[in-house]
C-alpha positions as CSV (number, residue, x, y, z in Angstrom):
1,X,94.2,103.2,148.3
2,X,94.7,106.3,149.6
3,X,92.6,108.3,152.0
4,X,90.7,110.6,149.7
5,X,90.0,106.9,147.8
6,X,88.5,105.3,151.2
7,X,86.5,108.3,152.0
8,X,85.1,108.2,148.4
9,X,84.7,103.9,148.2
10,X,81.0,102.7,148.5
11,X,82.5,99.7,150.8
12,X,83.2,102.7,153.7
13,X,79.8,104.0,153.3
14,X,78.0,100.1,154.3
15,X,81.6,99.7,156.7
16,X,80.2,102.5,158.6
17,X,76.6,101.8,158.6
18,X,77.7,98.3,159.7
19,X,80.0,99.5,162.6
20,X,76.9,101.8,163.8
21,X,74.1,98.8,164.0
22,X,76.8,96.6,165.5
23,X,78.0,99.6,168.1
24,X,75.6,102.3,168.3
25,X,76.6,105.9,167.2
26,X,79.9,105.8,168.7
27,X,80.6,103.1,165.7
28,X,83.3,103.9,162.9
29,X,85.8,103.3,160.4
30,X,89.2,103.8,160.2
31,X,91.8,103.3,157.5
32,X,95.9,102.9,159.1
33,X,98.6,103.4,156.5
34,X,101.1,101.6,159.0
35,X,99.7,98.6,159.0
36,X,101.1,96.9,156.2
37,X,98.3,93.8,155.8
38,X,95.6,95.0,158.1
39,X,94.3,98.7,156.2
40,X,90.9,98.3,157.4
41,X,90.2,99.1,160.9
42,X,86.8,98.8,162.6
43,X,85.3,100.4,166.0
44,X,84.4,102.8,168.1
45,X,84.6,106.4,168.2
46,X,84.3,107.8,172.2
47,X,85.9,110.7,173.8
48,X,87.5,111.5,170.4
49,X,89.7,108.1,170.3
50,X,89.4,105.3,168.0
51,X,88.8,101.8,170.0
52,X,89.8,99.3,167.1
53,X,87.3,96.0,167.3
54,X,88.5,94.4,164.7
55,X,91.2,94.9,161.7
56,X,91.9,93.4,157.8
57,X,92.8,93.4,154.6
58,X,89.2,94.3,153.8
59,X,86.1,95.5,155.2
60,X,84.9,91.9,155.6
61,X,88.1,91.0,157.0
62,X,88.0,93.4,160.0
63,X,84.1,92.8,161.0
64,X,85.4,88.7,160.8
65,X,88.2,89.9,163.1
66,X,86.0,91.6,165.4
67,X,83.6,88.6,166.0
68,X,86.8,86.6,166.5
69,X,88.0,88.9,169.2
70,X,84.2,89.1,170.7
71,X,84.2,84.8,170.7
72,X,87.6,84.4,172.2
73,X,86.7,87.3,174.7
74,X,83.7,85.1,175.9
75,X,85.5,81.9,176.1
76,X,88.1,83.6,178.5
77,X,87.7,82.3,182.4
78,X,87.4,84.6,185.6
79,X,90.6,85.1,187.5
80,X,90.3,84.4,191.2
C-alpha cells in the first residue's frame, strides 16, 4: 500500500476519527514505509511532530499497541 492508497482507504478515515475521540484534535494517523511489519502508526499531531502511541500491521493492530503501551505505562512504579 502505497501512500496515495492509505490516504484513499476507508480504514484511515475511521483510524483518524478513532485517534481524535481517543486524543482530542491533536489525534492522527500516520503510515512509515521503513518499518517493515509495523506500517500503521497511530498518535498525536502537536507542534507539527508526530508522537506515535501505538504501531501495527493494521489499524487494529496499532490502537491494540497503544493500549498496551497506556497498561504497561500505569503498571510502572515511582522512582525514589
Amino acid at each position: 500500500m502505497d501512500a496515495l492508497e492509505l490516504v484513499e482507504d476507508i480504514g484511515a478515515e475511521a483510524a483518524i476519527a478513532e485517534s481524535r475521540r481517543r486524543w482530542g484534535p491533536s489525534g492522527a494517523v500516520s503510515f512509515a514505509d521503513r518499518y517493515r511489519l509495523s506500517h500503521f502508526l497511530v498518535g498525536e499531531l502537536r507542534g507539527g511532530r508526530f508522537w506515535i502511541r501505538g504501531r501495527g500491521s493494521s489499524w487494529q493492530a496499532a490502537f491494540a499497541d497503544a493500549d498496551a503501551r497506556t497498561v504497561e505505562a500505569s503498571r510502572r512504579r515511582a522512582v525514589h
